[in-house]
N, C-alpha and C positions, 0 to 999 in steps of 0.2 A: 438196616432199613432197606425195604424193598427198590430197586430200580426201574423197577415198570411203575408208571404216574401218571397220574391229571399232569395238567399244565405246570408248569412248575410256578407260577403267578397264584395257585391256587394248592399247592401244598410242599411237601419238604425237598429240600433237592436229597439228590444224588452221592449216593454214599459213595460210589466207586470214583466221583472226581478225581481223585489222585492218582488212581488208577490209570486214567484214562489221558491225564497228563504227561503220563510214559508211552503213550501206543505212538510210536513213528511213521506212520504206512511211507514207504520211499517206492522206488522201483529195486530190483535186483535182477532172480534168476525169471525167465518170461515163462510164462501159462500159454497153452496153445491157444485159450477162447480170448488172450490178449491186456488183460492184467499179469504186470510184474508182482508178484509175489515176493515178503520176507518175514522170519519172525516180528512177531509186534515189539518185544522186547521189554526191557523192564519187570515187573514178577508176573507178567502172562504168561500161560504157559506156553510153552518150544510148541505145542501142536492150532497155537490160534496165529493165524496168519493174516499179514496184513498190507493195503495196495492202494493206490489214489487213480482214481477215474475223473477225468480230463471230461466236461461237461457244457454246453452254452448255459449262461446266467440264463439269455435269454432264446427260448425255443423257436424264434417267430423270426431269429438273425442267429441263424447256426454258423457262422461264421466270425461272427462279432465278439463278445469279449468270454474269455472263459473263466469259470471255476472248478473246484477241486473237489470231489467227493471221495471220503476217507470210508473206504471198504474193510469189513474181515471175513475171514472163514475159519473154519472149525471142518473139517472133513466128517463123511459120512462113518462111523465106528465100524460096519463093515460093509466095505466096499462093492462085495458082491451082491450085494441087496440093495444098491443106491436106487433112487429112485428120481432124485430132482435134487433143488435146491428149495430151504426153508426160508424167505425171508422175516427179519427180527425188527419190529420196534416197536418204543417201551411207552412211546404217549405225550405228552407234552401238551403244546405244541414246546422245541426246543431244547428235547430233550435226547443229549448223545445216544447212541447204539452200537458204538464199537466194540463193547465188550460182554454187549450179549450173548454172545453164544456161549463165552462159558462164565458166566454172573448163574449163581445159583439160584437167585430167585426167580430166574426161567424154570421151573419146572417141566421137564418133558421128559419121559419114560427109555428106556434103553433101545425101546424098539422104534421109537419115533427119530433116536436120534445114528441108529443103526442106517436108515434109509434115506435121510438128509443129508447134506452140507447145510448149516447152519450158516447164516451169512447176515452179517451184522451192520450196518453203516450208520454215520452221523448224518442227520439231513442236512441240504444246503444251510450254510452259515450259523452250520452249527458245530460247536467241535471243536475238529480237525477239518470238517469242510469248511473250509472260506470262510472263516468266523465273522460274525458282524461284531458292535459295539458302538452304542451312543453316548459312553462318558456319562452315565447318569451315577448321581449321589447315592447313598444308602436309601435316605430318604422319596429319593427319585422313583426306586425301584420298589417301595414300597407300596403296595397297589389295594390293599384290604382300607378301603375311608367309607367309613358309614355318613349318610348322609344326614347334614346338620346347614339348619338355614344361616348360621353363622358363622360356618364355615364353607360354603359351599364354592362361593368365588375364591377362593385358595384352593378348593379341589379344580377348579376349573384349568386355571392359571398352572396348578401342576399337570395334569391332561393337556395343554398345550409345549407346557415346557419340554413332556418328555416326547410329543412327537415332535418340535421341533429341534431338541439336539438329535433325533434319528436321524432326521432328513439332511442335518447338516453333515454328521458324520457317517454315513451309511449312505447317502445320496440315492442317485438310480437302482442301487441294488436291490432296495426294501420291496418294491413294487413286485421283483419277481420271486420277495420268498415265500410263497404260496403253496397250496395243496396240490393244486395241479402241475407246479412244478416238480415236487417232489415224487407227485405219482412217475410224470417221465425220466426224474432221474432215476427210479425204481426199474423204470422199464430201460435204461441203458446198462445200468447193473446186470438186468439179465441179458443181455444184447453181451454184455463183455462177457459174461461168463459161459455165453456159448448154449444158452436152455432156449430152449421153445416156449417152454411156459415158466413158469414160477408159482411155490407156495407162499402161504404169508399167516404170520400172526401177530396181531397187533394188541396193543394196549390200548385203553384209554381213548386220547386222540387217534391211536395207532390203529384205531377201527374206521373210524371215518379217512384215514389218509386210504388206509385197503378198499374200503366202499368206493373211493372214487378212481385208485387205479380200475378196480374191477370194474368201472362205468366206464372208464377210458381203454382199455386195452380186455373186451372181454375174451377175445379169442388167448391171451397170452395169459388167462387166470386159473388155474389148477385150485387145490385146496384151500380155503381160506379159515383161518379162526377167524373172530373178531371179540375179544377178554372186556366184557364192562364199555359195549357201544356209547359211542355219541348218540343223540339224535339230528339225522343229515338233515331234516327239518328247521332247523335253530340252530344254522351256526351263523356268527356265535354268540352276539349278544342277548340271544336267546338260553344260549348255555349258562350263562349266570343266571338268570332266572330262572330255571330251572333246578339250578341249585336250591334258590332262594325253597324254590317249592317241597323239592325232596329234605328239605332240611326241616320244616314244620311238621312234613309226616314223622318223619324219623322223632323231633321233637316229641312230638305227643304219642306217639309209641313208646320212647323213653322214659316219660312220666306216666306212666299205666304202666309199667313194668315196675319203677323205683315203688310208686303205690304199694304194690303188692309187696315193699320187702323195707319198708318204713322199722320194723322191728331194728334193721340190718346198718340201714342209712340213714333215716333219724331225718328226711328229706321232707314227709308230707304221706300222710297215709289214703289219699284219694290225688287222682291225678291233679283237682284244681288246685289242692295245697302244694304239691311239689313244681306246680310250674312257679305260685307263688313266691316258696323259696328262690325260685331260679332265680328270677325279675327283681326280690328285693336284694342278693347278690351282686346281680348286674349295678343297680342303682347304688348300693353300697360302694362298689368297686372305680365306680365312677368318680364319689367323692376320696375315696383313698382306695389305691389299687392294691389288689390282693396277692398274695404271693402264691405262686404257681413253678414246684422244685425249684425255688432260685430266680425266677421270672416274674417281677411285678405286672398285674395285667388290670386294666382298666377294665370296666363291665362291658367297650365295645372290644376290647381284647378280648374276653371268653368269648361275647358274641359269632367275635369271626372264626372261629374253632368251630364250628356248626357241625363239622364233620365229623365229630367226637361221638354226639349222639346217635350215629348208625352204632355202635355199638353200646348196648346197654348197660353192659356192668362195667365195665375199664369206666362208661361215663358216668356211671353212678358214684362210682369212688373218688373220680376227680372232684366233681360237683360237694360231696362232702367234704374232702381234704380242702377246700376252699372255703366252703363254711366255715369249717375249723380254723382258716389259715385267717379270716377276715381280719384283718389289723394294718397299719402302716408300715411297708415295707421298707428294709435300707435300699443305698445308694442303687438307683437301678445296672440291674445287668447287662454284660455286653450282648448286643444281639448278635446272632449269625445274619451276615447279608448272602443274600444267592449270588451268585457271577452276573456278572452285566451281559455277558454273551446270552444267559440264560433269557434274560428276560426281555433283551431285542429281542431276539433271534422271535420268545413266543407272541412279544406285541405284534412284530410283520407278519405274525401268519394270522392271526387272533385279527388283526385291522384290514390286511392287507384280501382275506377269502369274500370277504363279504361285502355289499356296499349299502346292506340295509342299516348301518351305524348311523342315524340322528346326528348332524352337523347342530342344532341348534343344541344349546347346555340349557334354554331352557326346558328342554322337551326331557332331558336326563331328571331335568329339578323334578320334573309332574311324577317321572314313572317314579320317582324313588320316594315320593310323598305316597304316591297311590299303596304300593310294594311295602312300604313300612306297614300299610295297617293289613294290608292282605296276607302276609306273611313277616311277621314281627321279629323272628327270630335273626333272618340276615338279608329281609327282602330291601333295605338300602343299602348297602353293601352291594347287593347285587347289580340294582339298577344306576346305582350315582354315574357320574360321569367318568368314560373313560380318554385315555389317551386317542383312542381311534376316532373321536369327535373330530380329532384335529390332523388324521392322519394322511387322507386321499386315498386314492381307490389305487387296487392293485392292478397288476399286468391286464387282467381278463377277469370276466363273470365267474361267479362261483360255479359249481357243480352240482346239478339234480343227480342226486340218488333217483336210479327208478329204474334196477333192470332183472333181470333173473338166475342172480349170479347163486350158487349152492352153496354157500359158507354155513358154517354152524356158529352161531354167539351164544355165549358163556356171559349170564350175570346173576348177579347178588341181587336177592329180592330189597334188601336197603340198602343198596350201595349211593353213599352218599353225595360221591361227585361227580357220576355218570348216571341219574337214578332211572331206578325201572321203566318208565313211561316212557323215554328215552331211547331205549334198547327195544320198545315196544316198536317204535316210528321204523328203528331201524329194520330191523326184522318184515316189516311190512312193505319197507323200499327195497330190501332184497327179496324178491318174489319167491327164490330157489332155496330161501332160507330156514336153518330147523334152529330152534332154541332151545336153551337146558337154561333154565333159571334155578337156582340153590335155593329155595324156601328157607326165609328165617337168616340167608346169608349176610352177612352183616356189612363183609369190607368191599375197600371197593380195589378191585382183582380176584378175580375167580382160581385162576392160574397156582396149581398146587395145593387148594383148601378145602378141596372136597373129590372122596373115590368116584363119584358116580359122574362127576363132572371128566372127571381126568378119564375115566374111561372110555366118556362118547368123545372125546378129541381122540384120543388113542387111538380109538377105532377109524373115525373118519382120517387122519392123517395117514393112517398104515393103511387100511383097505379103500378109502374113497367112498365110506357108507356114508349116512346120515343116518340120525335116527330116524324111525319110518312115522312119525309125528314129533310134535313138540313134547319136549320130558323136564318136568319137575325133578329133584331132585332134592331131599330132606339133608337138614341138618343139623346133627345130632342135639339135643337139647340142652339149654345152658344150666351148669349145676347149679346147686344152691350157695350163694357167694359166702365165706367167712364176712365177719366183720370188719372193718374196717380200725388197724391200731390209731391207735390214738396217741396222736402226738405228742 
């Protein structure tokens, strides 16, 4: 499972958890630019290095209480070609980074990683930095509730509950785990490590946190990716809707696709029959849930998988093997719950950047009544009420994107959890900005899945080019699928 992510509130965690359960950053022997340096230890390897940078919670009382930010490094492969330092993170919000730089599902080329230090960190209170945690249940932390007028005041009542165990157990902290903190913890990282400037390549969220260092510290921004942008326009509860939206295109690009291969999947041989199948699925799954490898799921359980259909064929065959699987499932399975760090940590950044969040739950009721018929697929889901109804405003205003920073973004024409339009905004608020979008690209992470993509990063990370316009980039055609065995 990839490492680089959406938020983790909106898709799988973290496979190297365990991993990352071993990294100790202590102090030991000292770095001249003032981080103590030691092995990470545990099965990282002897060449990733790892250090705690001493931080203000809050930036506005440098003086006042501190936390911890858990650093790594990865030295440059050959030294005499170094050129800077790469910073690494994988997306979120919430989501660790200390073991970036050697997680192989970073893809970067010999040569990129020839002229880097790769430098890895966990964001504030996240981690190994300063962890937060509100003591929330399984159920607590469960955040996908499609909206239902019979349940809607128990969606509320849970939106309350989990910002108020936050505040109880987390107190003043929450306020400043923000984007803009994290961009200056970014910028004290490079202050330790003795650079002038800094690179960066981000994930996911990891492009909007870069977006706003590069608004905040433009003189101190060297090279930027930015992998499957945010749009800095809508955050964030506009990012759920957004979803909502990119998930009905994808939708109906999916069922025009199955159409044409009805032979294969047995789904609907015109688009309006296979969405037919879908919906009488859902409603089947509703009254008795269907089972999904071992996972009984309700028809708002498919529902929230929305992200399944950027990809056409993986979703084709699910969507059958569920036909097939239609029947009463046994004793339900155990679920995986994410960490509770995980999902404080992405509620305070998620409630805490914005202060456009609706305090009224009736105003959540209208969008998600409205959002169900405009986008059917997961548009209550998207809008119902969240925790951040109830959460307060953070340290300071969020951040305008709007300046002329040179970064190059990398996206997938359907990427489902960052979608195109998205990346579009972004791209527009960085003035200096070139794009390579993947035509036909499915997932959502560019990063490793396509040559023509990996070579315009290559290139602008080694030489400091851009492409000298925006570039398209094809992807290669999807074969024609076997059938499907039959269970």
């Amino acid at each position: 499972m990839r490492t680089v992510r959406t938020t983790p509130l909106l898709a799988a965690g973290i496979a190297a958890a365990a991993f990352l359960s071993t990294l100790t950053p202590a102090a030991a022997s000292p770095a001249p630019a003032g981080l103590r340096w030691q092995p990470c230890g545990g099965p990282a390897p002897a060449a990733l290095q790892c250090a705690t940078l001493t931080v203000p919670l809050d930036y506005a009382d440098p003086g006042g209480r501190k936390i911890d930010i858990a650093v790594s490094r990865l030295r440059a492969s050959r030294p005499q070609e170094r050129r800077g330092v790469l910073l690494l993170n994988p997306g979120g919000p919430g989501g660790p980074g200390l073991d970036l730089p050697v997680d192989p599902a970073v893809d970067l080329s010999e040569e990129v990683r020839s002229r880097y230090d790769l430098i890895g960190f966990d964001p504030r209170g996240v981690g190994r930095s300063s962890p937060v945690g509100c003591g929330l249940t399984a159920d607590e932390q469960d955040h996908e509730r499609p909206y239902r007028a019979e349940t809607f005041a128990k969606d509320v009542e849970w939106a309350r509950t989990v910002a108020d165990k936050c505040r109880t157990k987390a107190g003043d902290t929450l306020r400043h785990l923000t984007t803009r903190n994290t961009a200056r913890d970014m910028d004290a990282i490079r202050g330790a490590l003795g650079e002038r400037k800094i690179s960066y390549l981000g994930f996911s969220y990891g492009t909007y946190l870069g977006a706003v260092y590069a608004q905040m510290f433009p003189r101190r921004t060297d090279r930027f990716v930015l992998d499957s942008a945010a749009d800095p326009t809508r955050v964030w509860q506009g990012m759920f809707q957004g979803m909502a939206e990119g998930a009905d295109a994808a939708f109906a690009r999916w069922s025009e696709w199955t159409a044409r291969r009805h032979t294969t999947y047995g789904l609907g041989s015109t688009p309006a029959e296979v969405r037919r199948t879908f919906w009488d699925l859902v409603a089947r799954a509703d009254r008795e849930p269907v089972d999904s490898a071992g996972t009984p799921l309700t028809g708002d359980g498919i529902r929230a998988q929305h992200a399944r259909f950027a990809h056409v064929e993986k979703a084709a065959e699910w969507i059958a093997a569920l036909k097939a699987a239609a029947a009463p499932t046994a004793a339900p399975a155990t679920r995986e719950v994410p960490p509770d760090n995980d999902t404080a940590s992405a509620w305070a950044v998620l409630c805490g950047d914005s202060r456009t969040w609706p305090h009224d739950p009736e105003r959540y009721r209208l969008d998600a009544v409205r959002d169900a018929a405009r986008h059917p697929l997961y548009g209550d889901f998207a809008s119902n009420i969240k925790p951040c109804a109830f959460w307060g405003q953070g340290s300071e205003p969020p951040t305008t994107v709007d300046n002329g920073a040179g970064a190059l973004i990398l996206q997938n024409e359907w990427d489902p959890s960052t979608p195109l339009p998205g990346a579009l905004a972004m791209h527009r608020a960085l003035h200096g900005s070139r794009m390579v979008t993947v035509a036909g690209g499915e997932g959502h992470i560019v990063n490793g899945t396509n040559p023509c993509a990996t070579r315009a990063l290559t290139t602008y990370l080694t030489t400091g080019t851009l492409p000298p316009h925006d570039l398209t980039c094809e992807t290669p055609p999807t074969p024609t699928p076997n059938p499907p065995r039959k269970p």
